[in-house]
N, CA, C and O of each residue as an XYZ file, in Angstrom:
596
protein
N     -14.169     37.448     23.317
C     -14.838     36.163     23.305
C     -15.401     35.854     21.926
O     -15.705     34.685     21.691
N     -15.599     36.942     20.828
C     -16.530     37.063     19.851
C     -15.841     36.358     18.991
O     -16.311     35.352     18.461
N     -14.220     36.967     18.673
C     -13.092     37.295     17.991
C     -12.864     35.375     18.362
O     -12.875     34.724     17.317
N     -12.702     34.626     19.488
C     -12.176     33.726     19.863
C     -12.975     32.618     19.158
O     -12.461     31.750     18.454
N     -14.360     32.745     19.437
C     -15.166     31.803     18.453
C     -15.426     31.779     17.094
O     -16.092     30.932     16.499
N     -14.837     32.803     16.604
C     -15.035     32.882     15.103
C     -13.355     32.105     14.821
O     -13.213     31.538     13.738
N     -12.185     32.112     15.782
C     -11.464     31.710     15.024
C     -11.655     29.775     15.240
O     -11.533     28.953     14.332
N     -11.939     29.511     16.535
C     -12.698     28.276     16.877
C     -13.434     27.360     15.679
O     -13.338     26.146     15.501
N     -14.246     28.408     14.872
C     -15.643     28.252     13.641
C     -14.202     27.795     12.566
O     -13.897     26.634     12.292
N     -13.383     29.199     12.025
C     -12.787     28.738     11.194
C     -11.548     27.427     11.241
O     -11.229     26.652     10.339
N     -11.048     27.531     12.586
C     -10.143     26.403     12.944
C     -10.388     24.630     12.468
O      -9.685     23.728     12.014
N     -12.304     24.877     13.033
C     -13.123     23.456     12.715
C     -13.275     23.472     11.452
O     -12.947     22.391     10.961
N     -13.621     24.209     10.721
C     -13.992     24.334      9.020
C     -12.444     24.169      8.443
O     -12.486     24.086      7.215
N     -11.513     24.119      8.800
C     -10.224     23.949      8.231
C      -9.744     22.219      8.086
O      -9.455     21.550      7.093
N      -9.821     21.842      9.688
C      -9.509     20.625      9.972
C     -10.664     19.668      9.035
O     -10.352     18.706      8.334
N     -12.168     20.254      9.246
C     -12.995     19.314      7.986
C     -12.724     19.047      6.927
O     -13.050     17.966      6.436
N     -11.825     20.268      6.061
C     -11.856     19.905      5.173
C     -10.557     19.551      4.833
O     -10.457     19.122      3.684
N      -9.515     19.601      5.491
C      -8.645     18.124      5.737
C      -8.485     16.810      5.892
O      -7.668     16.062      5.355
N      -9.387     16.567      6.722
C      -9.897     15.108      7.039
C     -10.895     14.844      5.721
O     -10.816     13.691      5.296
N     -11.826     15.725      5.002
C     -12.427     14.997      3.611
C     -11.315     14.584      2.314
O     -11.410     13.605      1.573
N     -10.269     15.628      2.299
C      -8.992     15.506      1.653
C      -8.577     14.252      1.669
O      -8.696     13.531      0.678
N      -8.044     13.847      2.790
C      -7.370     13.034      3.330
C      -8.406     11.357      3.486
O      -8.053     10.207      3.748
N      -9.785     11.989      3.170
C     -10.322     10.619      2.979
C     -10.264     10.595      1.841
O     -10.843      9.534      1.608
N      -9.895     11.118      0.619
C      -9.915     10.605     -0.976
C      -8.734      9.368     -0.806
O      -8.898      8.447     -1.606
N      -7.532      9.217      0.156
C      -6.490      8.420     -0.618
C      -6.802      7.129      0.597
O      -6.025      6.180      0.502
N      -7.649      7.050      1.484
C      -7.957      6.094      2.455
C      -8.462      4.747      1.519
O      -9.322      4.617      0.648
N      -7.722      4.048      1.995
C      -7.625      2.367      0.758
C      -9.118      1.945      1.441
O      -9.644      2.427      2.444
N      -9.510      1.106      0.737
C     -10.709      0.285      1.042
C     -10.750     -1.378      0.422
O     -10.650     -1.649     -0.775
N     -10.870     -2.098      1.208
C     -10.907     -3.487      0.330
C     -12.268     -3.308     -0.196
O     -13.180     -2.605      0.240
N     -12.208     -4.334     -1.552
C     -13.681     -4.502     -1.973
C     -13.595     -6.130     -2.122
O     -12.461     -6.424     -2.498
N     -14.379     -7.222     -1.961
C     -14.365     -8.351     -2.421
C     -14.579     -8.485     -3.742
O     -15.766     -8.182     -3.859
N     -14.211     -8.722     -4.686
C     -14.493     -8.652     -6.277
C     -14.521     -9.941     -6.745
O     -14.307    -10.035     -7.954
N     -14.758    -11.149     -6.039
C     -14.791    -12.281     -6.545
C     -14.250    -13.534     -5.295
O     -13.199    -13.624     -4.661
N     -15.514    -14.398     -5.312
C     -15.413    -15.778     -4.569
C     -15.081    -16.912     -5.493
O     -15.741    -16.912     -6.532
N     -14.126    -17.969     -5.335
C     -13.763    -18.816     -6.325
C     -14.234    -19.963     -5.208
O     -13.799    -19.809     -4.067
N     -15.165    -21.191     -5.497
C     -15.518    -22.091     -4.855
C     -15.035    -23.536     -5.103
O     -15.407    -24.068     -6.149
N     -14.234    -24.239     -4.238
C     -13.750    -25.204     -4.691
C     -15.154    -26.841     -4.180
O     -16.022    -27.051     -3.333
N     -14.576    -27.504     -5.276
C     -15.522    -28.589     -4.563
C     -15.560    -29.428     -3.898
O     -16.334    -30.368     -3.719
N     -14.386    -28.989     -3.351
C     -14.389    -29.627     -1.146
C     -14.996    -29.119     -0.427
O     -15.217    -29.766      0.597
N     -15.715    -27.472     -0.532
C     -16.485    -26.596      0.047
C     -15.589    -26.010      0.562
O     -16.023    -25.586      1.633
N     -13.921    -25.547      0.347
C     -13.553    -24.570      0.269
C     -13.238    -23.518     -0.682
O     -13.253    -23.759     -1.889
N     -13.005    -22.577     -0.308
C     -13.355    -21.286     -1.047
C     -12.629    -20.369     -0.736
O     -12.363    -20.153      0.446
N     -12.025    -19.437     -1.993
C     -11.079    -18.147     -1.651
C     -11.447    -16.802     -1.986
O     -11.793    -16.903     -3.163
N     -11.546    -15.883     -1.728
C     -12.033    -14.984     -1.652
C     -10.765    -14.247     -2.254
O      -9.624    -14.603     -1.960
N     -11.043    -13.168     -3.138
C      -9.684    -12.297     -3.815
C     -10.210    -10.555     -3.459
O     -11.054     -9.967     -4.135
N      -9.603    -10.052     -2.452
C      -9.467     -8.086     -2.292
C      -8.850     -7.502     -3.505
O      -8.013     -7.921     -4.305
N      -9.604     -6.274     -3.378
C      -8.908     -5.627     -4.197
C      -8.648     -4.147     -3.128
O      -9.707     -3.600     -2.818
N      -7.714     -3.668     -2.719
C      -7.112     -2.512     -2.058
C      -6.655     -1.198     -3.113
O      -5.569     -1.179     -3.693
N      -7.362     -0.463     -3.198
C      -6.745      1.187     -4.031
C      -6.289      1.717     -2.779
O      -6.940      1.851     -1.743
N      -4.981      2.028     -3.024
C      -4.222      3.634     -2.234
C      -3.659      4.514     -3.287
O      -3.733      4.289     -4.495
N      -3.122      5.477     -2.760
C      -2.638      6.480     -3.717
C      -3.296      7.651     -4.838
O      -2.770      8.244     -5.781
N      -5.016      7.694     -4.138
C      -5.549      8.430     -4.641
C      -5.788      9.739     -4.620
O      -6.960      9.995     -4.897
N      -4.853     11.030     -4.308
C      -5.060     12.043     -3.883
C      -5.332     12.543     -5.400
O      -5.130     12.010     -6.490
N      -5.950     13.959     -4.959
C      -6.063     14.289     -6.850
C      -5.385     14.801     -7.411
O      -5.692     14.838     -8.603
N      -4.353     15.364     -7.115
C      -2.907     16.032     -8.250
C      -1.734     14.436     -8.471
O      -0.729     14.231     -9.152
N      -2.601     13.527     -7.424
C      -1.325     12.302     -8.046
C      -1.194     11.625     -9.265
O      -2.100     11.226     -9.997
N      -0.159     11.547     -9.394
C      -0.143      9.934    -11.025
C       0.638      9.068    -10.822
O       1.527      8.671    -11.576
N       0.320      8.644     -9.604
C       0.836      7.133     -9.100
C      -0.536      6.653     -8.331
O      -1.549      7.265     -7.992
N      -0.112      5.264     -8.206
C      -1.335      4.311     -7.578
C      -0.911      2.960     -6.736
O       0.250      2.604     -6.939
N      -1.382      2.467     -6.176
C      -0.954      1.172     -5.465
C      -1.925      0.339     -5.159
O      -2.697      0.419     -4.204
N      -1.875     -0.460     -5.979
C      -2.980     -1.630     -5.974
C      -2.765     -2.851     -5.346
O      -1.836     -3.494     -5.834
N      -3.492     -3.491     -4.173
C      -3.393     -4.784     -3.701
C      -4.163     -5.422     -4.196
O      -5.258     -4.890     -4.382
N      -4.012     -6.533     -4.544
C      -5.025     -7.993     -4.673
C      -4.647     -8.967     -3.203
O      -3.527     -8.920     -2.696
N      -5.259     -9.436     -2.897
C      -5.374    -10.607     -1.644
C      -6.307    -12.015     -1.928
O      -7.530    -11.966     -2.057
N      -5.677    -13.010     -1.985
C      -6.357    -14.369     -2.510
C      -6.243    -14.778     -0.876
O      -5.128    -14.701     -0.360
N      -7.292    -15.175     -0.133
C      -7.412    -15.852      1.238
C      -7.991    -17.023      0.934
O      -8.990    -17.066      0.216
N      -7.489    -17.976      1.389
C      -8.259    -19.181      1.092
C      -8.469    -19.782      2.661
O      -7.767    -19.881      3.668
N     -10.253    -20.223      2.155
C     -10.524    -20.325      3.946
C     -11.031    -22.209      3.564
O     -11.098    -22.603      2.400
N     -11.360    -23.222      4.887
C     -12.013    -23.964      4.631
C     -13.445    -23.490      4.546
O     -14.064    -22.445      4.347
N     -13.738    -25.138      4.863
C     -15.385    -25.192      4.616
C     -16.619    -24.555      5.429
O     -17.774    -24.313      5.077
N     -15.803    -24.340      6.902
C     -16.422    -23.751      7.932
C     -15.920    -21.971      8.093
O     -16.192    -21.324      9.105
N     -15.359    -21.537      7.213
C     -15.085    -20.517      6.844
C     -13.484    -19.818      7.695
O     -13.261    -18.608      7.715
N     -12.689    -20.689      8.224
C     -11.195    -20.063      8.602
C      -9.999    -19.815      7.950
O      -9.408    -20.765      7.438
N      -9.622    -18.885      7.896
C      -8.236    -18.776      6.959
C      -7.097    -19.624      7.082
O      -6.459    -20.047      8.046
N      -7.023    -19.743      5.971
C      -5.986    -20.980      5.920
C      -4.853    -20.396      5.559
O      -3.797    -20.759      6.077
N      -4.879    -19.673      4.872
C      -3.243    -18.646      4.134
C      -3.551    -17.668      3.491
O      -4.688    -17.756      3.028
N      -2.850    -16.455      3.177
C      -3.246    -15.404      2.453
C      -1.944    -15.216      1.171
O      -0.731    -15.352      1.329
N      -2.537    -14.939      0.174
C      -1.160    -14.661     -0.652
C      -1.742    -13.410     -1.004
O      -2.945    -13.162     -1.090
N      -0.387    -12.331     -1.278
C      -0.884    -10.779     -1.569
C       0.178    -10.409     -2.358
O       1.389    -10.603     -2.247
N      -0.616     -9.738     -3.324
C       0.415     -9.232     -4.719
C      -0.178     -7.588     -4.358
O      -1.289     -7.127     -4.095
N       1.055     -7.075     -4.487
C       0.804     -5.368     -4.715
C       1.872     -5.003     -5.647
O       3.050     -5.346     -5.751
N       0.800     -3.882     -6.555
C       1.822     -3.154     -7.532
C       1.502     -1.860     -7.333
O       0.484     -1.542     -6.717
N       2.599     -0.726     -7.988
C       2.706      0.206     -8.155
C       3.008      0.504     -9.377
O       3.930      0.119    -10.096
N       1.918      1.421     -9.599
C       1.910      2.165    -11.080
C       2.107      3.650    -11.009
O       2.106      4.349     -9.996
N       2.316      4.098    -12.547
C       1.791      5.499    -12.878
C       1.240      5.553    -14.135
O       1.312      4.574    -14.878
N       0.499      6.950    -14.592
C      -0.299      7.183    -15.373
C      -0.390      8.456    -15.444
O      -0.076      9.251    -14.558
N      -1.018      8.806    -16.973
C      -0.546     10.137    -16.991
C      -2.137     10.780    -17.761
O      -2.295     11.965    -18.054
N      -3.293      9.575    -17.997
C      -4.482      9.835    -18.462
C      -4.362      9.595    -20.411
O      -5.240      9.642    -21.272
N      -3.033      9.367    -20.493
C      -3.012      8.586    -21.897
C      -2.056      7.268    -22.185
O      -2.164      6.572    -23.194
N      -1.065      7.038    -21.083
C      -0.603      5.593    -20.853
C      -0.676      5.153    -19.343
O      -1.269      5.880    -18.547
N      -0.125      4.055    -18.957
C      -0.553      3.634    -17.675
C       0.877      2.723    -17.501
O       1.219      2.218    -18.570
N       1.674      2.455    -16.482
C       2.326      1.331    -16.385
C       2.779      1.180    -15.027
O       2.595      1.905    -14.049
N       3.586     -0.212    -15.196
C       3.871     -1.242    -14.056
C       5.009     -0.582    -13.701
O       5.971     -0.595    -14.469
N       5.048     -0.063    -12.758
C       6.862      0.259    -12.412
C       6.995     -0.636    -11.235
O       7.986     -0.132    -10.707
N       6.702     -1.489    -10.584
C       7.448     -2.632     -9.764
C       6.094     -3.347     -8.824
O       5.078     -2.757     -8.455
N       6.328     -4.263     -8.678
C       5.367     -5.547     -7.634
C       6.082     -6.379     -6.422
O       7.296     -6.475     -6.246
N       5.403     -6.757     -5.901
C       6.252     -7.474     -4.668
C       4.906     -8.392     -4.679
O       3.850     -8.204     -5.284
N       5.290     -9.429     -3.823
C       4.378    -10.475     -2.929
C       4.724    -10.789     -1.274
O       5.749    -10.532     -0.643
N       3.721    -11.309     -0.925
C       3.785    -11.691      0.631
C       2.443    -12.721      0.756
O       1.396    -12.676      0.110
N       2.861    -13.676      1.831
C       2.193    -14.274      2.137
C       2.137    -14.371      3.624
O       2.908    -13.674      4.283
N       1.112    -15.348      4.340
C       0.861    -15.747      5.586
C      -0.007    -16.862      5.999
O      -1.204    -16.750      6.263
N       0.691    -17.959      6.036
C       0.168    -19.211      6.342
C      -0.555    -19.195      7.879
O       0.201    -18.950      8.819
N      -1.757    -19.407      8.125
C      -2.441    -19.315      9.460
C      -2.267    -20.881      9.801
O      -1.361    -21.107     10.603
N      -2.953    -21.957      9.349
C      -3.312    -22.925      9.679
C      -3.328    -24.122      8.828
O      -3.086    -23.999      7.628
N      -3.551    -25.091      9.262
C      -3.894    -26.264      8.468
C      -2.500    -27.076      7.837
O      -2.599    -27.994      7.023
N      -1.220    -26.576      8.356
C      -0.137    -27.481      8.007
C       0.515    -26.818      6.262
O       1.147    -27.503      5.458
N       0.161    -25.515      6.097
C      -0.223    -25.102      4.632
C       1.505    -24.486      4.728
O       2.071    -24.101      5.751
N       1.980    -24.538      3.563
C       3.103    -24.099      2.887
C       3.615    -24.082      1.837
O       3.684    -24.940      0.957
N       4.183    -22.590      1.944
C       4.121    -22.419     -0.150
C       5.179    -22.654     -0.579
O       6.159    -22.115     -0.065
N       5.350    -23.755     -1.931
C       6.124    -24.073     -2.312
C       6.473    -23.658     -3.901
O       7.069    -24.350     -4.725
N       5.908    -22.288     -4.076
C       6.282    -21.413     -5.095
C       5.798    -20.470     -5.223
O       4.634    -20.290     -4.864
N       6.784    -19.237     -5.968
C       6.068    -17.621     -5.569
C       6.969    -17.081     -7.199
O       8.182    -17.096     -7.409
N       5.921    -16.673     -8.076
C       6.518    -15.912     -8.918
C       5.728    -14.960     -9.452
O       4.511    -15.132     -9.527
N       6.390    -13.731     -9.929
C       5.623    -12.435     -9.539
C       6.459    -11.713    -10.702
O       7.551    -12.214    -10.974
N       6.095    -10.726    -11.321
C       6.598     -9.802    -12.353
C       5.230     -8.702    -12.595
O       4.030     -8.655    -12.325
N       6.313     -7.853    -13.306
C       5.279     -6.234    -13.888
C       5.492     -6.574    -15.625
O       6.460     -7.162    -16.106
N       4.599     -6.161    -16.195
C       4.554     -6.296    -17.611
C       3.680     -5.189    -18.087
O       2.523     -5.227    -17.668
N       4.030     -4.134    -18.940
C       3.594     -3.180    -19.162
C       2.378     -2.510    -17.973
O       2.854     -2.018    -16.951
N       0.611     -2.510    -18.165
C      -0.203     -1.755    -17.245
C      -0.210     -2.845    -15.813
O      -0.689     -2.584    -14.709
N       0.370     -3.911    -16.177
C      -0.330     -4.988    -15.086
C       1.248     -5.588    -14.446
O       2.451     -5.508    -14.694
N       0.243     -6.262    -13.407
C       1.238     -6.873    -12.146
C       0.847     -8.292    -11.893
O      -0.371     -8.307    -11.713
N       1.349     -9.473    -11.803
C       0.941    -10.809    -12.125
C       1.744    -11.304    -10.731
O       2.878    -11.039    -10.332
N       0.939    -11.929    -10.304
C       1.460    -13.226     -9.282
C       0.909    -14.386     -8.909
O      -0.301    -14.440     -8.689
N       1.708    -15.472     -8.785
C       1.158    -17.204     -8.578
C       1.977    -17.114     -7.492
O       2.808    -16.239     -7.248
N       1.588    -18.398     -6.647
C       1.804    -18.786     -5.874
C       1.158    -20.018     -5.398
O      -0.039    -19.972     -5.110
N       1.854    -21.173     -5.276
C       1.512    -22.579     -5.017
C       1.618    -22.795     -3.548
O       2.527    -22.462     -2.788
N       0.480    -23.433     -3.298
C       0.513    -23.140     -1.560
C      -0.154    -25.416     -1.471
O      -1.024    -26.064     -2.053
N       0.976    -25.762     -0.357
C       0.460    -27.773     -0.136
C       0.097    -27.356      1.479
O       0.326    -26.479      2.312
N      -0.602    -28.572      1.309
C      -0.401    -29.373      2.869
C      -0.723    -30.586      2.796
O      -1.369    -30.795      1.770
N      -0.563    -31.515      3.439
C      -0.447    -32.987      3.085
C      -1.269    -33.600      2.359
O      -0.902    -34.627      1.789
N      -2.409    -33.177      2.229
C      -3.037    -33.828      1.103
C      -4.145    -33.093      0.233
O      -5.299    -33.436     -0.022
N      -3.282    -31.761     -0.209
C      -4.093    -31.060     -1.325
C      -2.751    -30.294     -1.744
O      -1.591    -30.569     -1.437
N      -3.288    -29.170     -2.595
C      -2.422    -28.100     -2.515
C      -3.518    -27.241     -3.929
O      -4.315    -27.690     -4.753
N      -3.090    -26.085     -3.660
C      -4.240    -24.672     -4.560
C      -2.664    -23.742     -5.007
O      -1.549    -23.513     -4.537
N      -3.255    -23.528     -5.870
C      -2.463    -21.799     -6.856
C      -3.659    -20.685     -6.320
O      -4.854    -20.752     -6.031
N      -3.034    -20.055     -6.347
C      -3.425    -18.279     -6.332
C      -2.912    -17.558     -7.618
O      -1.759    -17.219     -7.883
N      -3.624    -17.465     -8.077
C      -3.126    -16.192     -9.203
C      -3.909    -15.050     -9.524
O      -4.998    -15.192    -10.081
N      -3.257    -13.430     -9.091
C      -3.718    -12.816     -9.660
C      -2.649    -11.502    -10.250
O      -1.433    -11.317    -10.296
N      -3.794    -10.805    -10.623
C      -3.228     -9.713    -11.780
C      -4.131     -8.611    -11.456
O      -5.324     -8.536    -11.165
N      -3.155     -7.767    -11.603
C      -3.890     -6.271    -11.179
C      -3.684     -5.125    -12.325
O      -2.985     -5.523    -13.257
N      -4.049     -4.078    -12.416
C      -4.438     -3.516    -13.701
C      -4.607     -2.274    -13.292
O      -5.473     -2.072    -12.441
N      -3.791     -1.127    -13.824
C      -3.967      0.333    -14.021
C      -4.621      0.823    -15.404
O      -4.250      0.240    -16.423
N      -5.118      1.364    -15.459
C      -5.729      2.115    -16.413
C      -5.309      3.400    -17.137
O      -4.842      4.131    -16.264
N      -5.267      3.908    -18.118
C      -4.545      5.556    -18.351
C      -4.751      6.289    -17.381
O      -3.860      6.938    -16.833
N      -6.224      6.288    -16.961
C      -6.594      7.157    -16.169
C      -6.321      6.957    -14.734
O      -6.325      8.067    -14.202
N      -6.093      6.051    -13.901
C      -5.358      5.531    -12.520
C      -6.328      4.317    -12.195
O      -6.233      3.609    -11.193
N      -7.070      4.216    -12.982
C      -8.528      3.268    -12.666
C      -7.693      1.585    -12.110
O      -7.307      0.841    -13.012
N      -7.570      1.314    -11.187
C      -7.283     -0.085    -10.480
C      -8.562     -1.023    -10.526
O      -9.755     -0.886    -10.258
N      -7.488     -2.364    -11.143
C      -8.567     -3.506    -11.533
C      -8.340     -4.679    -11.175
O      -9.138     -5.574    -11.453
Protein backbone atom coordinates (compact mmCIF):
# COMPACT_ATOMS: atom_id res chain seq x y z
CA UNK A 1 0.00 0.00 0.00
CA UNK A 2 3.15 2.18 0.99
CA UNK A 3 5.04 1.32 -2.33
CA UNK A 4 1.48 2.18 -4.24
CA UNK A 5 1.19 5.74 -2.88
CA UNK A 6 4.51 6.82 -3.35
CA UNK A 7 4.15 5.84 -6.96
CA UNK A 8 0.51 7.70 -6.96
CA UNK A 9 2.82 11.00 -5.25
CA UNK A 10 5.29 10.60 -8.11
CA UNK A 11 2.71 9.84 -10.98
CA UNK A 12 0.87 13.42 -9.79
CA UNK A 13 4.26 15.33 -9.58
CA UNK A 14 4.96 14.12 -13.18
CA UNK A 15 1.63 14.99 -14.84
CA UNK A 16 2.13 18.72 -12.93
CA UNK A 17 4.81 19.31 -14.35
CA UNK A 18 3.54 18.56 -17.76
CA UNK A 19 0.59 20.46 -17.70
CA UNK A 20 3.04 23.71 -16.43
CA UNK A 21 5.17 22.73 -19.65
CA UNK A 22 2.48 22.62 -21.73
CA UNK A 23 1.06 25.90 -20.35
CA UNK A 24 4.22 27.90 -21.70
CA UNK A 25 2.90 27.42 -25.53
CA UNK A 26 -1.06 27.99 -24.53
CA UNK A 27 -1.94 31.23 -26.90
CA UNK A 28 -3.67 34.00 -25.11
CA UNK A 29 -5.40 36.99 -26.79
CA UNK A 30 -4.41 40.34 -25.44
CA UNK A 31 -6.44 43.48 -26.68
CA UNK A 32 -3.57 45.88 -27.67
CA UNK A 33 -5.57 48.58 -29.09
CA UNK A 34 -9.30 50.11 -29.62
CA UNK A 35 -9.61 52.26 -32.83
CA UNK A 36 -12.90 54.50 -32.41
CA UNK A 37 -14.76 55.57 -35.28
CA UNK A 38 -17.05 58.63 -35.23
CA UNK A 39 -20.30 56.85 -35.81
CA UNK A 40 -19.58 55.24 -32.36
CA UNK A 41 -18.30 52.30 -33.92
CA UNK A 42 -15.25 50.76 -32.96
CA UNK A 43 -12.69 47.87 -33.67
CA UNK A 44 -10.86 46.26 -31.44
CA UNK A 45 -7.33 44.50 -32.81
CA UNK A 46 -5.98 40.76 -30.74
CA UNK A 47 -2.94 39.91 -30.60
CA UNK A 48 -2.61 35.76 -30.22
CA UNK A 49 1.22 34.22 -29.38
CA UNK A 50 1.48 30.33 -30.01
CA UNK A 51 4.50 28.48 -30.48
CA UNK A 52 6.17 29.17 -27.34
CA UNK A 53 7.79 26.11 -25.96
CA UNK A 54 11.42 26.78 -24.84
CA UNK A 55 13.84 24.81 -27.13
CA UNK A 56 11.56 26.37 -30.10
CA UNK A 57 12.58 28.99 -32.92
CA UNK A 58 9.45 29.28 -34.52
CA UNK A 59 6.36 31.40 -33.53
CA UNK A 60 2.82 32.11 -34.73
CA UNK A 61 1.37 35.26 -34.36
CA UNK A 62 -2.37 36.30 -34.84
CA UNK A 63 -3.67 39.78 -35.11
CA UNK A 64 -7.68 40.00 -35.22
CA UNK A 65 -9.35 43.47 -36.26
CA UNK A 66 -13.30 42.90 -35.08
CA UNK A 67 -15.26 45.61 -35.87
CA UNK A 68 -18.40 45.92 -33.71
CA UNK A 69 -21.26 48.70 -33.88
CA UNK A 70 -22.27 51.22 -31.53
CA UNK A 71 -24.11 48.95 -29.17
CA UNK A 72 -21.19 46.74 -29.15
CA UNK A 73 -21.99 43.50 -31.85
CA UNK A 74 -19.67 42.07 -34.23
CA UNK A 75 -19.99 42.97 -37.41
CA UNK A 76 -16.94 41.04 -39.18
CA UNK A 77 -13.65 39.83 -38.15
CA UNK A 78 -10.57 40.01 -40.39
CA UNK A 79 -7.48 37.81 -39.13
CA UNK A 80 -3.94 37.88 -40.35
CA UNK A 81 -1.58 35.13 -38.96
CA UNK A 82 2.07 34.72 -39.56
CA UNK A 83 4.67 32.39 -38.98
CA UNK A 84 8.10 33.12 -38.16
CA UNK A 85 11.53 31.98 -37.02
CA UNK A 86 14.36 33.30 -35.10
CA UNK A 87 17.41 32.37 -33.98
CA UNK A 88 18.07 35.38 -31.10
CA UNK A 89 20.16 37.37 -33.78
CA UNK A 90 17.72 37.55 -36.92
CA UNK A 91 14.02 37.06 -37.04
CA UNK A 92 11.84 36.41 -40.21
CA UNK A 93 8.57 36.04 -42.10
CA UNK A 94 8.41 32.63 -43.59
CA UNK A 95 4.62 32.77 -44.72
CA UNK A 96 1.00 34.57 -43.70
CA UNK A 97 -2.45 33.75 -44.57
CA UNK A 98 -5.79 35.71 -43.86
CA UNK A 99 -9.40 34.84 -43.00
CA UNK A 100 -12.28 36.51 -42.40
CA UNK A 101 -16.01 36.24 -41.05
CA UNK A 102 -18.76 38.46 -41.81
CA UNK A 103 -21.51 38.12 -38.83
CA UNK A 104 -23.93 40.82 -39.63
CA UNK A 105 -25.03 44.00 -40.92
CA UNK A 106 -25.10 43.16 -44.81
CA UNK A 107 -20.99 43.51 -44.52
CA UNK A 108 -18.73 42.13 -47.37
CA UNK A 109 -15.23 42.20 -48.26
CA UNK A 110 -14.35 43.48 -51.26
CA UNK A 111 -10.52 43.19 -50.91
CA UNK A 112 -7.87 41.05 -49.16
CA UNK A 113 -4.15 41.55 -49.62
CA UNK A 114 -1.63 40.05 -47.46
CA UNK A 115 2.27 39.38 -47.83
CA UNK A 116 5.53 38.54 -45.49
CA UNK A 117 8.39 41.01 -45.83
CA UNK A 118 11.42 40.30 -44.01
CA UNK A 119 10.45 40.21 -39.63
CA UNK A 120 6.78 41.21 -40.42
CA UNK A 121 3.44 40.03 -41.87
CA UNK A 122 1.02 42.77 -43.36
CA UNK A 123 -2.65 42.53 -44.17
CA UNK A 124 -5.64 44.92 -45.51
CA UNK A 125 -8.68 44.14 -46.09
CA UNK A 126 -11.68 46.32 -47.31
CA UNK A 127 -14.84 45.28 -45.83
CA UNK A 128 -18.77 47.58 -47.49
CA UNK A 129 -22.19 47.40 -46.71
CA UNK A 130 -24.54 49.69 -48.23
CA UNK A 131 -23.69 52.65 -46.87
CA UNK A 132 -20.18 52.71 -45.34
CA UNK A 133 -17.31 50.57 -45.76
CA UNK A 134 -13.77 50.35 -43.18
CA UNK A 135 -10.07 48.83 -44.01
CA UNK A 136 -8.44 46.70 -41.48
CA UNK A 137 -4.88 46.76 -41.53
CA UNK A 138 -2.53 45.08 -39.63
CA UNK A 139 1.07 43.96 -39.20
CA UNK A 140 2.62 41.68 -36.95
CA UNK A 141 6.24 41.54 -35.89
CA UNK A 142 8.85 38.93 -34.66
CA UNK A 143 11.68 39.97 -32.95
CA UNK A 144 15.39 38.18 -32.92
CA UNK A 145 14.46 36.94 -29.90
CA UNK A 146 10.69 35.36 -30.77
CA UNK A 147 9.18 38.54 -29.09
CA UNK A 148 5.52 38.92 -31.10
CA UNK A 149 4.19 42.41 -31.79
Amino acid sequence: MKNLTRKMAVLLLLISGVCLYAGNAIATDTVQEIIQYDDGTYAEITLTESGAMSRSTTKTGTKTYTYKDASGNVQFTYTLTGYFQYDGSTSKAVSCSTRYNVVRGGWSKKSDDHYCSGNKAYGTAKFSNSSTSKTANLTITCSKTGKIS
